[in-house]
C-alpha positions in Angstrom: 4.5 -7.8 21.0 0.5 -8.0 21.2 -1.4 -9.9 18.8 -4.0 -7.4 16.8 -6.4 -8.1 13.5 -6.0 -6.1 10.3 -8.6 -3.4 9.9 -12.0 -5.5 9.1 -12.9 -6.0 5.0 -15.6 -6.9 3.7 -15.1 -11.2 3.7 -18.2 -11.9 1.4 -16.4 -11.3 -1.5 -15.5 -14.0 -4.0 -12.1 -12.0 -5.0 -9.4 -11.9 -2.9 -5.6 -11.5 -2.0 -3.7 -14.3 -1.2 -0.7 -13.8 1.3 1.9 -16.3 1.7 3.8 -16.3 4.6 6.2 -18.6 4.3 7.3 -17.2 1.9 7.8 -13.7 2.9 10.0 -15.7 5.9 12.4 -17.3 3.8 12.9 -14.4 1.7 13.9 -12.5 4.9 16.4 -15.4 6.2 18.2 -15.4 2.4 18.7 -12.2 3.4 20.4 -12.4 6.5 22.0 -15.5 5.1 23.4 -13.4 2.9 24.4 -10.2 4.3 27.3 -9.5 6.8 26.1 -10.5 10.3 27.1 -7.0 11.7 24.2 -5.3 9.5 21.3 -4.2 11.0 18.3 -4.2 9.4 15.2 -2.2 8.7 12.0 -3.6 7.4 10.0 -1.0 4.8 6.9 -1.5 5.7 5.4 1.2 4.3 2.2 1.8 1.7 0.7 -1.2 4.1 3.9 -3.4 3.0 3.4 -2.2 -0.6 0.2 -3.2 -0.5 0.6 -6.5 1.6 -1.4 -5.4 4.7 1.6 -4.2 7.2 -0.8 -5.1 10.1 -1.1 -8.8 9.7 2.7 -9.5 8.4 4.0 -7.8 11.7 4.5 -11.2 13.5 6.2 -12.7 11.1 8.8 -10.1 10.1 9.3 -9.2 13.8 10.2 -13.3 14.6 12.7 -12.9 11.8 14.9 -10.7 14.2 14.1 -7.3 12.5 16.0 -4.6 14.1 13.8 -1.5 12.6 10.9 -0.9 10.7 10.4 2.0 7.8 7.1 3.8 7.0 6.3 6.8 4.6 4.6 8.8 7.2 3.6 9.4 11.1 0.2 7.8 10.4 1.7 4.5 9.1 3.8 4.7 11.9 0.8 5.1 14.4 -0.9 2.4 11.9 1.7 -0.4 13.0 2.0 0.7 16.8 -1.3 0.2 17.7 -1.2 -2.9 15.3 1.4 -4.6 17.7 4.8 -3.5 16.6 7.2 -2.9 20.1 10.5 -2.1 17.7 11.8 1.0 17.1 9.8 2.4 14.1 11.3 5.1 11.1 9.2 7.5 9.3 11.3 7.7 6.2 9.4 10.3 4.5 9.0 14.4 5.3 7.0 14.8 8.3 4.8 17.9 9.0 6.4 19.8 12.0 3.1 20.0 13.5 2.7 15.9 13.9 6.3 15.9 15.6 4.3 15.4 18.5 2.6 12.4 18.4 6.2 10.9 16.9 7.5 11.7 20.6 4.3 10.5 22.4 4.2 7.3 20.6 8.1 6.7 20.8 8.8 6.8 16.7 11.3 8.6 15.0 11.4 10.9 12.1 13.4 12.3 9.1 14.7 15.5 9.7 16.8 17.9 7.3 16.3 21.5 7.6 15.8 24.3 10.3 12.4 24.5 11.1 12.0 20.9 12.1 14.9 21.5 14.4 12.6 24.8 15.3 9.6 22.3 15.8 11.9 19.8 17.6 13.0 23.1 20.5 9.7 24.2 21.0 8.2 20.4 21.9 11.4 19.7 24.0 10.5 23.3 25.9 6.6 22.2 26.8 7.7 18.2 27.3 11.5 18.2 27.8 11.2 15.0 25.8 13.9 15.0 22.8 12.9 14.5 19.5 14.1 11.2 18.3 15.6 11.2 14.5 17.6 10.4 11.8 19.5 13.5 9.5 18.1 12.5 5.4 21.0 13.4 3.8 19.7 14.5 -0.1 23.2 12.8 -2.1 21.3 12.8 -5.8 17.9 11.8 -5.7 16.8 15.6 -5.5 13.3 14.5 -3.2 14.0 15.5 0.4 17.3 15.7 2.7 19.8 18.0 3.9 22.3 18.9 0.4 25.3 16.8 0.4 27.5 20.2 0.5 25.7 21.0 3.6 25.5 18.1 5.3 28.6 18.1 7.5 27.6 21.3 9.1 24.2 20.4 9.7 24.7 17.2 11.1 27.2 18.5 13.5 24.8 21.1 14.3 22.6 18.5 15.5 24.4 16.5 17.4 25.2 19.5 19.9 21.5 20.0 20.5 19.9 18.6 23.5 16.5 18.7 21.7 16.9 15.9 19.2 18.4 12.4 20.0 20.2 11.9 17.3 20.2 8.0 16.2 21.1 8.1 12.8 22.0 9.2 8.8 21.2 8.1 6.1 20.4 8.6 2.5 18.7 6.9 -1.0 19.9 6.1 -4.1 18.2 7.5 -7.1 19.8 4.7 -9.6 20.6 1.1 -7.8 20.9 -0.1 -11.3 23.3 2.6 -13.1 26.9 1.4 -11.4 28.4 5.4 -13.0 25.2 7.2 -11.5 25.6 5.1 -7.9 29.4 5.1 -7.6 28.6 9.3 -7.5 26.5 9.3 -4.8 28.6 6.7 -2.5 31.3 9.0 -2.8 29.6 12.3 -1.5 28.2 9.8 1.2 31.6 8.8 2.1 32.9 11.9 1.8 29.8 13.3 4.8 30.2 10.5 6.8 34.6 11.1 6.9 34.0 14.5 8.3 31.6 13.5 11.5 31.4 11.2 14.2 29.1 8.3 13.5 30.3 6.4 17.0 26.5 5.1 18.5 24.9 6.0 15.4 23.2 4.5 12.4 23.8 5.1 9.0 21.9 3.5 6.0 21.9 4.1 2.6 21.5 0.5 0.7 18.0 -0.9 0.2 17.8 -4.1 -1.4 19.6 -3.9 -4.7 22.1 -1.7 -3.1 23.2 -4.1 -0.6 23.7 -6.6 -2.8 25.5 -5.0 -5.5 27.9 -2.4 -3.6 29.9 -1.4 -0.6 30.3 1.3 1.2 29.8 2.6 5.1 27.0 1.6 6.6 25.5 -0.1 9.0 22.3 -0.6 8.9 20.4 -2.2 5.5 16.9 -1.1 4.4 14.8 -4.3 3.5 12.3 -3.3 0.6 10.1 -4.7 -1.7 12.3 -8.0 -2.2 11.3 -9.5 0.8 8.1 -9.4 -0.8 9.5 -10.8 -3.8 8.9 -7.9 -6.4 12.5 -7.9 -8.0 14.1 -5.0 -9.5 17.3 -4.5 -12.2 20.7 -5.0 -10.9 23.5 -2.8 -12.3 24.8 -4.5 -15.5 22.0 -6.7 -15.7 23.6 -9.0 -13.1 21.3 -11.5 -11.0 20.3 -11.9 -7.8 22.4 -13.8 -5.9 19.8 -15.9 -4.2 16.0 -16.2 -5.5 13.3 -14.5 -3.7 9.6 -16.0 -4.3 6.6 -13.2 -4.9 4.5 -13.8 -1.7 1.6 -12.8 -3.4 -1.8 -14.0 -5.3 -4.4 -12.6 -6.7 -8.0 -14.8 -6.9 -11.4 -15.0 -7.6 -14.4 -17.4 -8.3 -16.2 -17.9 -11.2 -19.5 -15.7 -10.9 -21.2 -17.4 -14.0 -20.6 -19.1 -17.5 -22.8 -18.3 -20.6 -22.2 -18.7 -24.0 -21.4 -16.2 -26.8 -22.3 -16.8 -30.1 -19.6 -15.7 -33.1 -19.6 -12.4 -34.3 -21.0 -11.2 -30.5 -19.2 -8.3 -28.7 -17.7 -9.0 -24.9 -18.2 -6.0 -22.6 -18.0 -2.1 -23.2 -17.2 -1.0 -26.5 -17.0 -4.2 -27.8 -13.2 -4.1 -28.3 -13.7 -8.4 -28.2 -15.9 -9.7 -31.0 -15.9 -13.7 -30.7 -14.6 -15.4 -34.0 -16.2 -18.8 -32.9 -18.8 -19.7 -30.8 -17.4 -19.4 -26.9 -18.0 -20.1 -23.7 -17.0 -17.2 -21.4 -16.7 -17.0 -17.6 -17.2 -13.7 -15.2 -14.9 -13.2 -12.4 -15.8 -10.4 -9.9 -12.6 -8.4 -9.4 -11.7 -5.3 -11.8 -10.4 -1.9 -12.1 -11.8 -0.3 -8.7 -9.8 -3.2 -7.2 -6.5 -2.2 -8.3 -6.8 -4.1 -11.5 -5.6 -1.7 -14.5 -8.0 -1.6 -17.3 -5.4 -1.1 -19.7 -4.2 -4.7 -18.9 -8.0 -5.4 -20.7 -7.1 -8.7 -23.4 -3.7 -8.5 -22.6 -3.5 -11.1 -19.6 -4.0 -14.6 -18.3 -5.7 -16.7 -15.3 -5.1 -20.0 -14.6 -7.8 -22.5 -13.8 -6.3 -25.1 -12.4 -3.2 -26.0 -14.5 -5.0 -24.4 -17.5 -3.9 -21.3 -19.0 -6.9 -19.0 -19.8 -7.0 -15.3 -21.9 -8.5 -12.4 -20.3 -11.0 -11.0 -23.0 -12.8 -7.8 -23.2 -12.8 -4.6 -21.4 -12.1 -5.2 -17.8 -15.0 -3.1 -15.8 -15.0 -1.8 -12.6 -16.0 -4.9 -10.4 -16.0 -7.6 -13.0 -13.7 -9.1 -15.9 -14.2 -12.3 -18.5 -12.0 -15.0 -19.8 -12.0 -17.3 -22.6 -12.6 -21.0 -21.1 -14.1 -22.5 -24.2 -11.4 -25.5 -24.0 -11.8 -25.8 -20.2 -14.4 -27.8 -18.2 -15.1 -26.2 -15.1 -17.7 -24.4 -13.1 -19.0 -21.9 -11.4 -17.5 -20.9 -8.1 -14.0 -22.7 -9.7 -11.5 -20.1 -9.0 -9.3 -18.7 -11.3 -5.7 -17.2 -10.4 -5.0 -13.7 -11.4 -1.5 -13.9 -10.1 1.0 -16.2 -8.1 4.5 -18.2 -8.8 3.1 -18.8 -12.8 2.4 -15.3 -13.5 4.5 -12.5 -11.9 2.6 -9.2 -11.7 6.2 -8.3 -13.3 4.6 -9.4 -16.8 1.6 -6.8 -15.6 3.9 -3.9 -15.0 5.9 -4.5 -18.1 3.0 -4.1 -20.2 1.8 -1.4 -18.4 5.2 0.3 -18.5 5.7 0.5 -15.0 7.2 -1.1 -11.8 5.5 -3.8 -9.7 5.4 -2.0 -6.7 3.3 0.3 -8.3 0.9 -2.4 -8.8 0.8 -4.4 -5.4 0.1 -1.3 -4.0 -3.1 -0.2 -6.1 -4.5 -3.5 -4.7 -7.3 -2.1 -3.0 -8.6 -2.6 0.7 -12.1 -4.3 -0.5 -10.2 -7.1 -1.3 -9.5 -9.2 1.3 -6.3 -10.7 2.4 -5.7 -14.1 3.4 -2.8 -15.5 5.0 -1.2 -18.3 4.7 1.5 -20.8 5.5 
């Protein structure tokens, strides 16, 4: 693999994203400590590593002994190629028939699950007489994309008797990891698909993280999500994890300036914080065009140092302020956002959403620093 720099961001920026790469290794090895050693695995890399930056973390998943990696669409896929990555590469999502193309010229393979992308895949193979290289999505209950589970069989075999696609694999997703009832439904159509065709030299995935650790069923090949990352998600039954994965990433800024704020004085648009006391406030520049929810406004912490401080006020598109009367610091001290004290899991539950959602609406302006 070739060494290559993430995109260039603006560096003269007192906000950034911290990566830790340690971090993101060992979560991989509990992994494979874990697992059965016949399992290959697939890295989802997709949504720039849910919001990571895929470009930079390509080393060090590919020195873990990654088999595969997953992206959302031909341009990610294109993304991480020229970025480095020599592995074999999956587009997980629905690719236009028109990009099948520049899947074959750049050696990555796609999803396929209906007619016309086997129509696309003949009429490349007549002008190239290069086979398409794919994997069938089979659609066994989460109603997004895929071949339907009563039709599977028949398509599948259809495929592999076309000298147009090079057939490497199946697979499908489950809609409900955590609902064992909902889960246990779609394993058995799964089952039920793979019984009725030859798998021999091909793979077949259906597990991502949760899955793999909570189930069993055929497969052999495991799809490594947003754990390695450490964003956790519910197991079935509310069980744990059966090893701990660390969140590999931080969120930071410097103070910008300090000022006082008299009693009864309003912090920020609308004034939604009026002081009760005479404060001392700091400004941080990072806010809502970063990523940063504004609905989060007053409702979280930083940490300066070891000392807990509140968010108050609206947060504003490039800039927010905390409460750090009781502190004694300065400006260009940093305060943390986010890291192993505060899980963006506390931002997405008061937000009423995931945390992938939220790594991913970090924004590109901020930029990402690696470490070990």
């Amino acid at each position: 693999m070739t060494k290559a720099r993430q995109t260039q961001v603006s560096t003269f920026r007192d906000a950034w994203v911290e990566v830790n790469l340690d971090y993101l290794t060992q979560n991989v090895k509990a992994f494979k400590e874990y697992l059965p050693n016949d399992k290959k695995l697939l890295a989802v890399v997709k949504a720039d590593a849910y919001g990571h930056g895929a470009a930079m973390m390509l080393p060090t998943i590919l020195s873990c002994k990654i088999d595969m990696l997953g992206v959302a669409s031909i341009d990610e896929a294109l993304d991480i190629r020229t970025a480095g990555a020599d592995c074999d590469i999956l587009v997980l999502g629905a690719p236009p028939v028109w990009a099948f193309e520049s899947a074959i010229q750049n050696d990555i393979s796609i999803s396929i699950f209906n007619d016309d992308h086997l129509e696309a895949a003949k009429q490349i193979y007549e002008r190239t007489s290069i086979p398409v290289k794919a994997h069938i999505k089979v659609d066994t209950g989460m109603n997004r994309i895929g071949v339907r589970a009563e039709e599977a069989v028949e398509f599948i075999k259809k495929v592999q008797n076309l000298e147009y696609i090079n057939l490497q694999g199946i697979f499908s997703h489950l809609a409900n990891s955590d609902n064992e009832e909902r889960t246990k439904e779609q394993i058995d159509k799964w089952e039920n698909i793979l019984s009725q065709v030859n798998t021999e030299g091909l793979l077949t995935h259906i597990f991502s993280c949760i899955g793999a650790l909570s189930y069993n069923c055929t497969c052999n090949m495991i799809r490594l999500g947003g754990m390695i990352y450490g964003l956790n998600s519910p197991f079935p039954n509310n069980r744990k994890s059966p090893f701990e994965v660390k969140p590999i990433l931080g969120l930071k800024a410097r103070i910008s300036n300090i000022h006082k704020v008299k009693k009864g004085e309003g912090v920020s648009y609308s004034y939604n914080f009026v002081a009760d006391k005479d404060m001392t406030v700091a400004t941080i520049p990072i806010g809502y065009a970063d990523g940063i929810d504004r609905r989060l406004s007053g409702k979280i912490y930083g940490y300066i140092n070891d000392k807990k401080v509140k968010q108050i006020g609206n947060i504003t598109m490039d800039q927010m302020m905390f409460d750090i009367t009781d502190v004694d610091t300065e400006v260009g001290e940093i305060i943390t956002l986010l890291d192993e004290r505060i899980n963006i899991e506390e931002w997405a539950e008061i937000l009423g959403t995931i945390n992938y959602e939220l790594t991913c609406r970090l924004k590109v302006r901020l930029p990402r620093i690696y470490t070990r």
